[in-house]
Backbone as a printed PyTorch tensor [residue, N CA C, xyz], in Angstrom:
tensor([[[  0.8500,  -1.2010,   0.0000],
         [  0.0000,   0.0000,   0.0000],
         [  0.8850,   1.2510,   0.0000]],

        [[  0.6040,   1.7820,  -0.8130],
         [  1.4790,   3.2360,  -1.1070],
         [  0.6950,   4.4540,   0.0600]],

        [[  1.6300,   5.5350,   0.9290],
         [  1.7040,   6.4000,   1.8440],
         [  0.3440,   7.3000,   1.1240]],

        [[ -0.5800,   7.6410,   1.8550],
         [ -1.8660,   8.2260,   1.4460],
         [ -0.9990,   9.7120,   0.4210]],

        [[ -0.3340,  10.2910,   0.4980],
         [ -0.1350,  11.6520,  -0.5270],
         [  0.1800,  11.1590,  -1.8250]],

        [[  0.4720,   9.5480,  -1.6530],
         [  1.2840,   9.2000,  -3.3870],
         [ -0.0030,   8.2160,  -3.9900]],

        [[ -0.2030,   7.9820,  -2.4930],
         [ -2.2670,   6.8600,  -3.6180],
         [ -3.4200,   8.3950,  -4.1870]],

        [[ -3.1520,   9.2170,  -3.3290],
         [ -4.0990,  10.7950,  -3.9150],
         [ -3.6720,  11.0350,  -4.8600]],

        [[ -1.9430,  11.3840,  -5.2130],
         [ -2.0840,  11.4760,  -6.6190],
         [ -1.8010,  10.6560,  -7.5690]],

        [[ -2.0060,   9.2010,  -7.1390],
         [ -1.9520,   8.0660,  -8.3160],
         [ -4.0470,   8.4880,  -8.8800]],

        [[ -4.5780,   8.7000,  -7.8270],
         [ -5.9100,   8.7320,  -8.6110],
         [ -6.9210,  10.0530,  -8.8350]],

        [[ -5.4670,  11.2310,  -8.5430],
         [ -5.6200,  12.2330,  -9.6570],
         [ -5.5330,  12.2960, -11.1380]],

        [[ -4.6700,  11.3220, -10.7960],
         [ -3.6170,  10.8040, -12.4910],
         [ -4.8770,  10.1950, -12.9410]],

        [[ -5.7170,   8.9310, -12.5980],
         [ -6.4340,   8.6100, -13.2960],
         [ -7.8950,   8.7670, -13.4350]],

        [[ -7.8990,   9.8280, -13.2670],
         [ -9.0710,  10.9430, -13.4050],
         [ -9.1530,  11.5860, -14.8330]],

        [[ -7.3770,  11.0780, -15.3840],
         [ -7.3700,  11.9540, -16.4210],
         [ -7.7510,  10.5310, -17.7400]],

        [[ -8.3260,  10.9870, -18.8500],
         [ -9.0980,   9.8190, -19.9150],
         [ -7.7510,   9.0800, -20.5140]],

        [[ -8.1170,   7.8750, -20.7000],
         [ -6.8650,   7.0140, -20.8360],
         [ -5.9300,   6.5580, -19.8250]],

        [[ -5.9760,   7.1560, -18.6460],
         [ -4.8540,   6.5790, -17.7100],
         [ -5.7180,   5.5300, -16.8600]],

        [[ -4.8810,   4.1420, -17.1010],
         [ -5.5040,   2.9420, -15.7640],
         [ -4.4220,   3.1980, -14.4410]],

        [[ -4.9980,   2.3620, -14.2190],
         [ -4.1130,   2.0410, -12.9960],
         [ -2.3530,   2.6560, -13.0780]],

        [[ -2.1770,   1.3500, -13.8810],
         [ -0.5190,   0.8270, -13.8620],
         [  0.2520,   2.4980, -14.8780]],

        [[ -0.6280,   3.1220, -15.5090],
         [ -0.0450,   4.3970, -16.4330],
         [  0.1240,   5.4970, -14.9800]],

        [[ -1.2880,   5.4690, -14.0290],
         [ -0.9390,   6.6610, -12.7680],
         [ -0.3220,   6.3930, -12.3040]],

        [[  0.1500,   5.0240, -11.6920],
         [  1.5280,   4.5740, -10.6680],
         [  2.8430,   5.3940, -11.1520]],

        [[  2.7320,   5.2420, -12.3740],
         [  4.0150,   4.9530, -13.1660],
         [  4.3820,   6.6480, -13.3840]],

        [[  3.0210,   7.3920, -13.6140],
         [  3.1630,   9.3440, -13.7220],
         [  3.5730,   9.3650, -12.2730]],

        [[  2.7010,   8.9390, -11.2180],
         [  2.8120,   9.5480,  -9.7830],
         [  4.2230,   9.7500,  -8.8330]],

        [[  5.0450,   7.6190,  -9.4680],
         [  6.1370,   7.8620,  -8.8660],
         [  7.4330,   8.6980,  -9.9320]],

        [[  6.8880,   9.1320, -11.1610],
         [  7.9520,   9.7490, -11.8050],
         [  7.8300,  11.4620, -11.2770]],

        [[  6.9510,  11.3810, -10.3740],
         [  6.1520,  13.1630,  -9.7730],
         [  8.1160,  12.5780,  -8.5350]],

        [[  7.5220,  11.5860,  -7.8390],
         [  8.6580,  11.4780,  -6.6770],
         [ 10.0470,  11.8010,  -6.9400]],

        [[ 10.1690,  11.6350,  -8.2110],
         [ 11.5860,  11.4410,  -8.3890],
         [ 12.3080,  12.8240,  -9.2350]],

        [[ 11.3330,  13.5930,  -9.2250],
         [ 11.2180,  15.5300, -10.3880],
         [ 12.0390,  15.9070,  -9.2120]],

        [[ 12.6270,  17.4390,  -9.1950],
         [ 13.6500,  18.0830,  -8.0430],
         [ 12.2530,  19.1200,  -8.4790]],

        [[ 12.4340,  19.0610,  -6.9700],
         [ 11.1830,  20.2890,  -6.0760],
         [ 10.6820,  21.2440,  -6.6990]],

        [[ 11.5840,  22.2830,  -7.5910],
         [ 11.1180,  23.3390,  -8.0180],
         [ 10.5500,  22.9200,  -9.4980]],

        [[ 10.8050,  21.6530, -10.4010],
         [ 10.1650,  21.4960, -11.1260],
         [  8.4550,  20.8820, -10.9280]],

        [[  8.3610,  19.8280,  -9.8610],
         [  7.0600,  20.0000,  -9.3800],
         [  6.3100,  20.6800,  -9.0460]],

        [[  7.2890,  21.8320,  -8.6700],
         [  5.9580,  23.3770,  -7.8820],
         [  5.9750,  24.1010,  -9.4940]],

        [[  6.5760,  24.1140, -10.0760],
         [  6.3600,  24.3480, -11.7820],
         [  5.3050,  23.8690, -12.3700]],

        [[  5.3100,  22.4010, -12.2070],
         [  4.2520,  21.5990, -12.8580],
         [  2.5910,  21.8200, -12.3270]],

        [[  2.3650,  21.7150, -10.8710],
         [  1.4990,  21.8050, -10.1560],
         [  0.7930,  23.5990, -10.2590]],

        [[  1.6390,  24.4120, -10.5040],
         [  1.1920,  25.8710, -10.5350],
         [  0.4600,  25.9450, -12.5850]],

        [[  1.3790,  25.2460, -13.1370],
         [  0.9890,  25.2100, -14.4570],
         [ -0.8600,  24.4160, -14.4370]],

        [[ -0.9860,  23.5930, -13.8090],
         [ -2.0530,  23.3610, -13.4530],
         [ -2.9330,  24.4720, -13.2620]],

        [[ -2.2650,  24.8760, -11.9820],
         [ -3.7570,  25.8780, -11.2390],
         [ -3.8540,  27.0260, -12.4820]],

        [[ -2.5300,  27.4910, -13.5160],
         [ -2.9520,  28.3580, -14.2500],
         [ -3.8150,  27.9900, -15.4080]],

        [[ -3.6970,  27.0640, -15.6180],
         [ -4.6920,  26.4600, -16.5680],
         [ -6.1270,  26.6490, -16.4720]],

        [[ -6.5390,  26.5940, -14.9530],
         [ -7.8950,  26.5340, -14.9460],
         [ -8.5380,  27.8430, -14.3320]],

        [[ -7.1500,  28.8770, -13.9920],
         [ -7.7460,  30.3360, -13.5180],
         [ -7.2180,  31.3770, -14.4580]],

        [[ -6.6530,  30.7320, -15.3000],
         [ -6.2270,  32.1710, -16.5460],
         [ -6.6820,  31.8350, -17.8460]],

        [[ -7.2730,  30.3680, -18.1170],
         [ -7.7730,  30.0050, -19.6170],
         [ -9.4740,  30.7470, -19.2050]],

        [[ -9.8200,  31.6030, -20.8880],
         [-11.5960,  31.5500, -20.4960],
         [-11.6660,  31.1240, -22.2690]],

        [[-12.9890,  31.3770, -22.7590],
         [-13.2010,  31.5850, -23.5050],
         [-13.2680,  32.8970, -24.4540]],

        [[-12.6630,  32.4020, -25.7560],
         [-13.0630,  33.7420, -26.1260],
         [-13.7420,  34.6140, -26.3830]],

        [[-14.1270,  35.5210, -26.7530],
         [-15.7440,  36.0740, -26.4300],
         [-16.2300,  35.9750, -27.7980]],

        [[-15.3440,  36.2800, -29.1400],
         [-15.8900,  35.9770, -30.0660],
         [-16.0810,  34.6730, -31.0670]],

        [[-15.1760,  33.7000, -30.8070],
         [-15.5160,  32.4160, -31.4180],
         [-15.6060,  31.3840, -30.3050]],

        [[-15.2350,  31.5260, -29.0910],
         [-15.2300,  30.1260, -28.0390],
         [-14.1820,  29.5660, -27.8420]],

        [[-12.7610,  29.9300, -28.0950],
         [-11.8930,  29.2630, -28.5120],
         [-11.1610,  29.2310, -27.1910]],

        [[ -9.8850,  28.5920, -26.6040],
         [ -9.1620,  28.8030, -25.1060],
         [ -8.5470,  30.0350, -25.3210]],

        [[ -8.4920,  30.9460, -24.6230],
         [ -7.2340,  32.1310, -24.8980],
         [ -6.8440,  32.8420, -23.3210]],

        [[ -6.0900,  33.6540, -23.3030],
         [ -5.9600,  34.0020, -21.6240],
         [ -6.5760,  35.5630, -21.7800]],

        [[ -7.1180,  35.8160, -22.8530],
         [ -7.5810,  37.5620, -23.0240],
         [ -8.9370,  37.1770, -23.9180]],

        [[ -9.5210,  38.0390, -23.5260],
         [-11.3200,  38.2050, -24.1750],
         [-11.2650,  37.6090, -25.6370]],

        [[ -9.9180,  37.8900, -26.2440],
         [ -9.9590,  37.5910, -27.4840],
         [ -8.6660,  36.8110, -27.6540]],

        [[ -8.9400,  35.5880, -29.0740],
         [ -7.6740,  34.6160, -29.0200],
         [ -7.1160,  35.2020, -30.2750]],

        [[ -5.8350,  34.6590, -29.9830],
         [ -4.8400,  35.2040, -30.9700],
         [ -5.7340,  35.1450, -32.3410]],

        [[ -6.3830,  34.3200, -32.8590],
         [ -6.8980,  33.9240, -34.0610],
         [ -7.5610,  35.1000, -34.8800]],

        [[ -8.3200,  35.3500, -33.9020],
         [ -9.5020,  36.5690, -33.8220],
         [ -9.5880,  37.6880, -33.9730]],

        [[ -7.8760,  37.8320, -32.9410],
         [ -6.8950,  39.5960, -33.2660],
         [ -6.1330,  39.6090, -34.3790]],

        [[ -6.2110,  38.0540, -35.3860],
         [ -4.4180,  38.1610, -36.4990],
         [ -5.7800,  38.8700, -37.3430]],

        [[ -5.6910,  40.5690, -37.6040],
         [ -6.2460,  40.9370, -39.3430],
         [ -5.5900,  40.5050, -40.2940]],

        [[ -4.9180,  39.3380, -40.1290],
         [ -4.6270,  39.0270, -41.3960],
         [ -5.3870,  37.8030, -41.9150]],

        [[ -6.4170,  37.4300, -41.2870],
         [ -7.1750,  35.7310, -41.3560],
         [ -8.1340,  36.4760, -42.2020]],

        [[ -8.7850,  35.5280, -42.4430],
         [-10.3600,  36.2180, -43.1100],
         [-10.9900,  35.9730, -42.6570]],

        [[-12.0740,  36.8100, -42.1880],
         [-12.9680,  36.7420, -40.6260],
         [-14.5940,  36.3650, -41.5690]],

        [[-14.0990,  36.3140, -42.8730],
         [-15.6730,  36.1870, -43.5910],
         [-16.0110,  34.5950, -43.8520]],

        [[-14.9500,  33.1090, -43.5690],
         [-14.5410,  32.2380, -43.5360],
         [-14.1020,  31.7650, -42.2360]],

        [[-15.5370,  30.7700, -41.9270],
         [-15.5190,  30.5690, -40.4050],
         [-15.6970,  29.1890, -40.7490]],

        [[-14.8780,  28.1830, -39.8990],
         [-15.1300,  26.6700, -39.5120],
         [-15.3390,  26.5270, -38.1780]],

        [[-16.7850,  25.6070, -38.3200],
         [-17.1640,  25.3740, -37.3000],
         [-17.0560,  24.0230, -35.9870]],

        [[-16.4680,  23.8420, -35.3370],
         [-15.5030,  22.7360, -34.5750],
         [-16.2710,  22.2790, -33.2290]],

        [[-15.8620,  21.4240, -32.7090],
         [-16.7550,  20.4560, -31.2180],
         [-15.8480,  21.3100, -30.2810]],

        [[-14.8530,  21.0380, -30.4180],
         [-13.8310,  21.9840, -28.8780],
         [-12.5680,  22.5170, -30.0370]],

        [[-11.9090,  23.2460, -28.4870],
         [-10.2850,  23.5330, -28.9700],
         [ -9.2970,  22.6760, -29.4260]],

        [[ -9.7580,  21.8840, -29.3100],
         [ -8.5450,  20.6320, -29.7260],
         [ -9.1070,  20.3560, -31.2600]],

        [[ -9.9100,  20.7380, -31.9100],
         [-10.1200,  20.6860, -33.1010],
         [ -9.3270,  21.6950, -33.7680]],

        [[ -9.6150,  23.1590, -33.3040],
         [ -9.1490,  24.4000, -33.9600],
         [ -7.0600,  24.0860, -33.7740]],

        [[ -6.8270,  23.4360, -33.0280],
         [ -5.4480,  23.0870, -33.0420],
         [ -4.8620,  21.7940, -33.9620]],

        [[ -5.8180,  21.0550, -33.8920],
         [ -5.6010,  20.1500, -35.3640],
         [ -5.6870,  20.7310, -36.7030]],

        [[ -6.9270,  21.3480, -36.7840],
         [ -7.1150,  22.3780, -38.5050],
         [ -5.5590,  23.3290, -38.4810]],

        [[ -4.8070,  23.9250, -37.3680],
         [ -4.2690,  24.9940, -37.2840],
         [ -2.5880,  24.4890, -37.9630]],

        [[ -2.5430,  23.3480, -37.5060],
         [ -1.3070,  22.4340, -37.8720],
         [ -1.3810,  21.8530, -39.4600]],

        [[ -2.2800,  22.3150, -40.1150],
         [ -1.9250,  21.6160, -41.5600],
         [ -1.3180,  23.2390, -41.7110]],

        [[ -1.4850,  24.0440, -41.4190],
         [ -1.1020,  25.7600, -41.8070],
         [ -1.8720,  25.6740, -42.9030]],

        [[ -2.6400,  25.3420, -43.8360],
         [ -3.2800,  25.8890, -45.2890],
         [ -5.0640,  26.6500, -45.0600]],

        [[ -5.5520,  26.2500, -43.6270],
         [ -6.7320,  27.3590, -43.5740],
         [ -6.1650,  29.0590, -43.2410]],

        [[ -6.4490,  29.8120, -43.4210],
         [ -6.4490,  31.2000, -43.4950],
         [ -7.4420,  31.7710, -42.6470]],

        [[ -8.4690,  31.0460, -42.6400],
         [ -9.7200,  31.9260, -42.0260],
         [ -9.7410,  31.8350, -40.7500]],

        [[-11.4340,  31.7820, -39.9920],
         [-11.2580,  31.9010, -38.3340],
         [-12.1270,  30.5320, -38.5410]],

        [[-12.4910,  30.5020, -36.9700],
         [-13.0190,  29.1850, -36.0180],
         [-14.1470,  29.5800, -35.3200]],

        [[-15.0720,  28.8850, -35.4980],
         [-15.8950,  28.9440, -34.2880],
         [-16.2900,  27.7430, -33.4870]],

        [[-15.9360,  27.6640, -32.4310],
         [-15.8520,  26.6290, -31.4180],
         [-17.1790,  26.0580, -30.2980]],

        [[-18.0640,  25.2110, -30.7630],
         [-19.5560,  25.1470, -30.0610],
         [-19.4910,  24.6070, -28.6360]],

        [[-18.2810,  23.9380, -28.4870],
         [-17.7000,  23.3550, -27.0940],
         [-18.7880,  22.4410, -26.6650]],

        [[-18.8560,  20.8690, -27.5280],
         [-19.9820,  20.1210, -27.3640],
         [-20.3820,  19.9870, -29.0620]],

        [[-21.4310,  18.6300, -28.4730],
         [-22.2970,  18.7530, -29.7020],
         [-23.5770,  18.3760, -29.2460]],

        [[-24.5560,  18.4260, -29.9510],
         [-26.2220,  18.0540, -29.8420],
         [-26.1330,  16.5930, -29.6540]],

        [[-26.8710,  16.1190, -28.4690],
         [-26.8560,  15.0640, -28.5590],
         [-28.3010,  14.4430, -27.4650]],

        [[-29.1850,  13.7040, -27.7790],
         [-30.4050,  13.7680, -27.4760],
         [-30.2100,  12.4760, -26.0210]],

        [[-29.0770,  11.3940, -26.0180],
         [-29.1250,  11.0660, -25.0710],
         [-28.0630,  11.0590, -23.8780]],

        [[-27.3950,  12.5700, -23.8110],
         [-26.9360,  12.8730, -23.1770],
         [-27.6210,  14.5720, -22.4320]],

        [[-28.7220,  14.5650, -23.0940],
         [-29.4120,  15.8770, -23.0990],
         [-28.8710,  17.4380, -23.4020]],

        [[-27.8790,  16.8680, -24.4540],
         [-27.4970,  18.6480, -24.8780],
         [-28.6510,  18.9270, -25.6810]],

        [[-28.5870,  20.2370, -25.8020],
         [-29.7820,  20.7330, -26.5210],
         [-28.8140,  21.9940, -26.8230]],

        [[-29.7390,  22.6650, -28.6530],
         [-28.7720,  23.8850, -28.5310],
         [-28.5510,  25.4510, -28.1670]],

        [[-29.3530,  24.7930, -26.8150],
         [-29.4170,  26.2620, -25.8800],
         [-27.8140,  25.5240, -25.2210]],

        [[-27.6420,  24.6240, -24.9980],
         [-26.0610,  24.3690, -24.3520],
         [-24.7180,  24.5660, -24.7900]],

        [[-25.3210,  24.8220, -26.3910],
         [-23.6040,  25.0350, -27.2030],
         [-23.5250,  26.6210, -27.4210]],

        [[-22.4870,  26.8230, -27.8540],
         [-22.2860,  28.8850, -28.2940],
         [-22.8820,  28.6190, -29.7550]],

        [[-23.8570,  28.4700, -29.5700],
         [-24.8240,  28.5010, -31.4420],
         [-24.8220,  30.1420, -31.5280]],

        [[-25.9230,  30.5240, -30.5630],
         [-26.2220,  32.2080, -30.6730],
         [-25.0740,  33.2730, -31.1010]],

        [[-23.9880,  33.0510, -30.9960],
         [-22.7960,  33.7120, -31.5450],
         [-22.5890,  33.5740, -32.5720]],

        [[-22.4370,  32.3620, -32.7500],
         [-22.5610,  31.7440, -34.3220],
         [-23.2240,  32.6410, -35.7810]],

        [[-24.7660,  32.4170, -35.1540],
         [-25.4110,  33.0930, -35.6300],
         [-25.3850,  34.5340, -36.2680]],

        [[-24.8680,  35.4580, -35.5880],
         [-24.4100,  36.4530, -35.3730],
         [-23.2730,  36.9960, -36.1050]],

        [[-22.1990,  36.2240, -36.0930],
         [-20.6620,  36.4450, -36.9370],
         [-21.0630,  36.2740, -38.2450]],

        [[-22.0930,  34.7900, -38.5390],
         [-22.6930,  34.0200, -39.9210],
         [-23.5350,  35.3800, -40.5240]],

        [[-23.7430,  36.3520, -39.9510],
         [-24.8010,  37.6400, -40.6170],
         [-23.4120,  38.5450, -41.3940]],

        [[-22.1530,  38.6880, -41.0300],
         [-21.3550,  39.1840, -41.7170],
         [-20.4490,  38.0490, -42.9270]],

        [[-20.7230,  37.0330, -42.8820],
         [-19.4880,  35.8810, -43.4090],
         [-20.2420,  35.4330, -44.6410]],

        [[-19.1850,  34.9810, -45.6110],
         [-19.3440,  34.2280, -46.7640],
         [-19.4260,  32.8840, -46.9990]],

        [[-18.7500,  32.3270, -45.8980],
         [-19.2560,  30.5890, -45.9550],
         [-18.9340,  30.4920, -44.4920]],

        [[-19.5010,  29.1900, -44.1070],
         [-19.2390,  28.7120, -43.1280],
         [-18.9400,  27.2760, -43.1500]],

        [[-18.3280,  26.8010, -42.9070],
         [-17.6000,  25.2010, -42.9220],
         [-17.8490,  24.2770, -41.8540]],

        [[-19.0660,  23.5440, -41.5460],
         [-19.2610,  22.9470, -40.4740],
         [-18.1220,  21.6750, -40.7720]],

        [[-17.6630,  22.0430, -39.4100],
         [-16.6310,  20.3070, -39.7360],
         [-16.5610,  19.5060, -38.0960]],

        [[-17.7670,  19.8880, -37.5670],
         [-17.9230,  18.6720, -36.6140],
         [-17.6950,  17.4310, -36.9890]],

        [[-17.2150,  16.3420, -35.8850],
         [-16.9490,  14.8890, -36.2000],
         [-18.3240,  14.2430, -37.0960]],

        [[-17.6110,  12.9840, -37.5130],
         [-18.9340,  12.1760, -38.4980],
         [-19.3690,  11.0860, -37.5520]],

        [[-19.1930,  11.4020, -36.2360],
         [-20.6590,  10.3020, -35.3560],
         [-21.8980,  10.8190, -35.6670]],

        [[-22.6030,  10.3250, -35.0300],
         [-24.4330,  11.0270, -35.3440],
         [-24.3750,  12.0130, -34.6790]],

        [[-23.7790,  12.2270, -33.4840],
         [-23.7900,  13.3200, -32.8500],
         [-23.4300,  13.9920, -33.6030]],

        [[-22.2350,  14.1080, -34.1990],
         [-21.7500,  15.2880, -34.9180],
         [-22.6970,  15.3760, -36.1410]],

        [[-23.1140,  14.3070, -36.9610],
         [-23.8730,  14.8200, -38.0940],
         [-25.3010,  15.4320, -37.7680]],

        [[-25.9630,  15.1580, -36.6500],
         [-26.9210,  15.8760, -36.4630],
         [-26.7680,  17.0690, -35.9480]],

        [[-25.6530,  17.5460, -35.5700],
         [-25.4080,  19.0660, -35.1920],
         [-25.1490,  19.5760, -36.2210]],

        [[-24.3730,  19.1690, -37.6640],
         [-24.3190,  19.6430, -38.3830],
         [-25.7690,  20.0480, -39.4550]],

        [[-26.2650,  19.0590, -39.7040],
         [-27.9140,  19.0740, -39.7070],
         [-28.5480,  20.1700, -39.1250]],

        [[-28.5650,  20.2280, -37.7530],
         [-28.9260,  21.3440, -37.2190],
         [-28.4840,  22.4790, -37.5210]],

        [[-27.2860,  22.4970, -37.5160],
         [-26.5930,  23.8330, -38.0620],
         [-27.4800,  24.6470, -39.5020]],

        [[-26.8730,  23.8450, -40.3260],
         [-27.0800,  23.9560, -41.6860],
         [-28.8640,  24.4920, -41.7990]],

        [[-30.0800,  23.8000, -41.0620],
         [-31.2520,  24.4320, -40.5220],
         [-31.1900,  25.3280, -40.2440]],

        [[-30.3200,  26.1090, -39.6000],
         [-30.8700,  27.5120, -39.1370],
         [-30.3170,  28.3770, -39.4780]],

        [[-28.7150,  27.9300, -40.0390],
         [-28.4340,  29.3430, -40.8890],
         [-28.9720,  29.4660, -41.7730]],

        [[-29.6410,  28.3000, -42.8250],
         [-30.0970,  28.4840, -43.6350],
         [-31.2450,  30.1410, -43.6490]],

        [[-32.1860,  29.2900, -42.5420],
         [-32.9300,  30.6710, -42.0530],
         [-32.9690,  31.8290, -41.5590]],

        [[-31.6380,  32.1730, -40.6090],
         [-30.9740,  33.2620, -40.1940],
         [-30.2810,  33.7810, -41.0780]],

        [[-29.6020,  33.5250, -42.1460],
         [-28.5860,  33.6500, -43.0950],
         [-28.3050,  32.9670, -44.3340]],

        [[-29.9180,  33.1480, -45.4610],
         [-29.5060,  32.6000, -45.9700],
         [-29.0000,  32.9620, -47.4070]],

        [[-27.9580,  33.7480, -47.6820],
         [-27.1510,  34.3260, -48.5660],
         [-25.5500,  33.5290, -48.0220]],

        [[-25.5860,  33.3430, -46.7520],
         [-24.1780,  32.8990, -46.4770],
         [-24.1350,  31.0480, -47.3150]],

        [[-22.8270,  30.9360, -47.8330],
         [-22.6040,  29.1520, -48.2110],
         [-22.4220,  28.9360, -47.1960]],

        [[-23.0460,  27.4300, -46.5100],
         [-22.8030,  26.2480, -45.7320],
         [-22.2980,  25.2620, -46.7840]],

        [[-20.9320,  24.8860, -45.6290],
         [-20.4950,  23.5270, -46.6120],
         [-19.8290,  23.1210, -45.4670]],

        [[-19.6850,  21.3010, -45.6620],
         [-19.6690,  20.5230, -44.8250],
         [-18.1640,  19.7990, -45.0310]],

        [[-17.0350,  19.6910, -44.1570],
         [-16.0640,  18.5720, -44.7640],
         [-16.4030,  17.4470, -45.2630]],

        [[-15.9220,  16.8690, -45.9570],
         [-16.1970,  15.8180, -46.9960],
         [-15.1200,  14.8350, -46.9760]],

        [[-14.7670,  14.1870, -47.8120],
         [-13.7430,  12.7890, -47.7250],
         [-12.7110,  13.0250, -47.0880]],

        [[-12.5330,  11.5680, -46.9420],
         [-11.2370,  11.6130, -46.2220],
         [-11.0380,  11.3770, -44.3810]],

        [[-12.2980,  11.5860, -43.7800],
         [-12.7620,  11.1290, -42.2770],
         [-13.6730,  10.4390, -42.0750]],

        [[-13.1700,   8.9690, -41.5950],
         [-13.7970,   7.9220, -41.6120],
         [-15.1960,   8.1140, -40.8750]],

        [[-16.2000,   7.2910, -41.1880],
         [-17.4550,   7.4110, -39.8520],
         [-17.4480,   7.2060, -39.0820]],

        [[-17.9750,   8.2610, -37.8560],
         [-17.5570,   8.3790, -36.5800],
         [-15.9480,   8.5090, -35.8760]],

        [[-15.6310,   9.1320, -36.9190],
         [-14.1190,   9.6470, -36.5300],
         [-13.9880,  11.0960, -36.0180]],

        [[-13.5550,  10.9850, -35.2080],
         [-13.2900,  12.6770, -34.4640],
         [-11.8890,  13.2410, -35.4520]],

        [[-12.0390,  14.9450, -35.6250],
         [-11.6710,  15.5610, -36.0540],
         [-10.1710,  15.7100, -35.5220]],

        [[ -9.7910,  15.9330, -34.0920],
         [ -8.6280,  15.9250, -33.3440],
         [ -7.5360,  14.5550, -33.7920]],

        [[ -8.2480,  13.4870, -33.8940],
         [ -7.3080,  12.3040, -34.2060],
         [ -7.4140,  11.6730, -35.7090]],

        [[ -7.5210,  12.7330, -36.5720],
         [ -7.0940,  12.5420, -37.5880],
         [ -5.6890,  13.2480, -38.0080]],

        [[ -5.0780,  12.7370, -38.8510],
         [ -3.4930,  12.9530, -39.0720],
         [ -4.0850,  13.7750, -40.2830]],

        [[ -2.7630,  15.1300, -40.7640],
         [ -2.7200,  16.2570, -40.8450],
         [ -3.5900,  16.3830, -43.0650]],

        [[ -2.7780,  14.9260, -43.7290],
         [ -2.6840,  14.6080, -44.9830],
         [ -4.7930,  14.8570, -44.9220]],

        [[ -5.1360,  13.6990, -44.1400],
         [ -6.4560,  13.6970, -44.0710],
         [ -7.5940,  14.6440, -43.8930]],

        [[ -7.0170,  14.9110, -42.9900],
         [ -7.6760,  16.5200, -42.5480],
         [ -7.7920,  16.9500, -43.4940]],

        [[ -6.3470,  17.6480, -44.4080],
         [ -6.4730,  18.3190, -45.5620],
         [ -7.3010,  18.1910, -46.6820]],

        [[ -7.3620,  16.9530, -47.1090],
         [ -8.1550,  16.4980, -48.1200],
         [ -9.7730,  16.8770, -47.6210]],

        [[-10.3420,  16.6390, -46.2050],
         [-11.5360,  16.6370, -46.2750],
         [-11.7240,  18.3160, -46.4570]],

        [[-10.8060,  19.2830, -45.8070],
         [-11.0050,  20.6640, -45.8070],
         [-11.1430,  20.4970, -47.0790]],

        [[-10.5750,  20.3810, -48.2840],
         [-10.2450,  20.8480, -49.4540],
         [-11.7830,  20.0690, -50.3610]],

        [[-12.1300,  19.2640, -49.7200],
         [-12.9280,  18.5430, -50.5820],
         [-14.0230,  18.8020, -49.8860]],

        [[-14.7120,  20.1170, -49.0060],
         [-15.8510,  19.9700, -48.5640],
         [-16.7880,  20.3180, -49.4420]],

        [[-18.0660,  20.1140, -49.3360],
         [-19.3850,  20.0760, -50.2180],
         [-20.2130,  21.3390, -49.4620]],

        [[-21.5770,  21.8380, -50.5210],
         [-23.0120,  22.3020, -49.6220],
         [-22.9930,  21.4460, -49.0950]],

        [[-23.8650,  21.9360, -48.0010],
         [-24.6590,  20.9550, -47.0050],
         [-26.3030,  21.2810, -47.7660]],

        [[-26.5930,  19.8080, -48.2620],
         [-28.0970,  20.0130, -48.7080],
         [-28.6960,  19.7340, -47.5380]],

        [[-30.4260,  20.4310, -47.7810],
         [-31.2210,  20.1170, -47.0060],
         [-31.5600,  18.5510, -46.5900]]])
């Protein structure tokens, strides 16, 4: 039996998705063996994570100021918005370097048996940016969840906005594949190959 401060943070460790057992042992006693000031490094990087990240005010994205870098570069095209499940999407699209435009980040998706509904995602913003923009690129994942948010999507700008193009990524992401764990070649192709979204 391991001393109660090193079993607390063996099952901090596996609090986090993917870690069993034998992966927290193995983080917790490599915490024992760090020199002091890199642990009070590590542990403060923590607490800043969760008291200096917000959202951004205009797409949803992580940033430590009202607005994320993305949002302030005038050099993107703010009329060319893709629309993403979280931040870890907008950091996958960001790594092929060939989009130019911005992000909008719904943080979630619609999903009827987990009870999101889309008073729970940043839709209403959405909405809003989509009254100045020229297309919008839904590229939520291809589970049902994601295709029915996109569905949804594509519904209401239609009606809020409908001079703006909706178009949807297209080949190249398998069904029910999340956007984050696709490799960079793939990604590309579906950006490049997205379609309208028909009714």
């Amino acid at each position: 039996m391991y001393p109660k401060s090193l079993q607390e943070l063996i099952e901090a460790f596996r609090k986090l998705p993917g870690v069993g057992e034998k992966s927290a042992e193995r983080y917790a006693l490599n915490i024992t063996d760090m020199q002091e000031e890199d642990v009070r490094r590590f542990a403060q990087a923590l607490v800043d994570v969760k008291t200096k990240l917000r959202q951004c005010k205009i797409c949803g994205n992580l940033s430590e100021e009202d607005e994320c870098e993305i949002c302030k570069d005038t050099s993107r095209n703010a009329k060319q918005i893709v629309v993403v499940q979280s931040a870890k999407d907008v950091l996958a699209m960001e790594r092929l370097e060939e989009f130019n435009g911005t992000y909008h980040v719904l943080n979630g998706l619609l999903s009827s048996s987990k009870g999101i509904m889309p008073e729970d995602l940043n839709i209403d913003t959405l909405i809003k940016r989509a009254q100045e923009a020229e297309e919008i690129i839904l590229a939520t994942s291809t589970t049902m969840d994601g295709e029915m948010t996109a569905l949804y999507l594509n519904k209401i700008l239609k009606k809020e906005c409908p001079s703006v193009l909706v178009t949807r990524i297209a080949h190249g992401l398998p069904s029910g594949g999340f956007l984050d764990y696709a490799d960079e070649m793939t990604l590309a192709h579906a950006l490049s190959g997205r379609r309208k979204v028909e009714e």
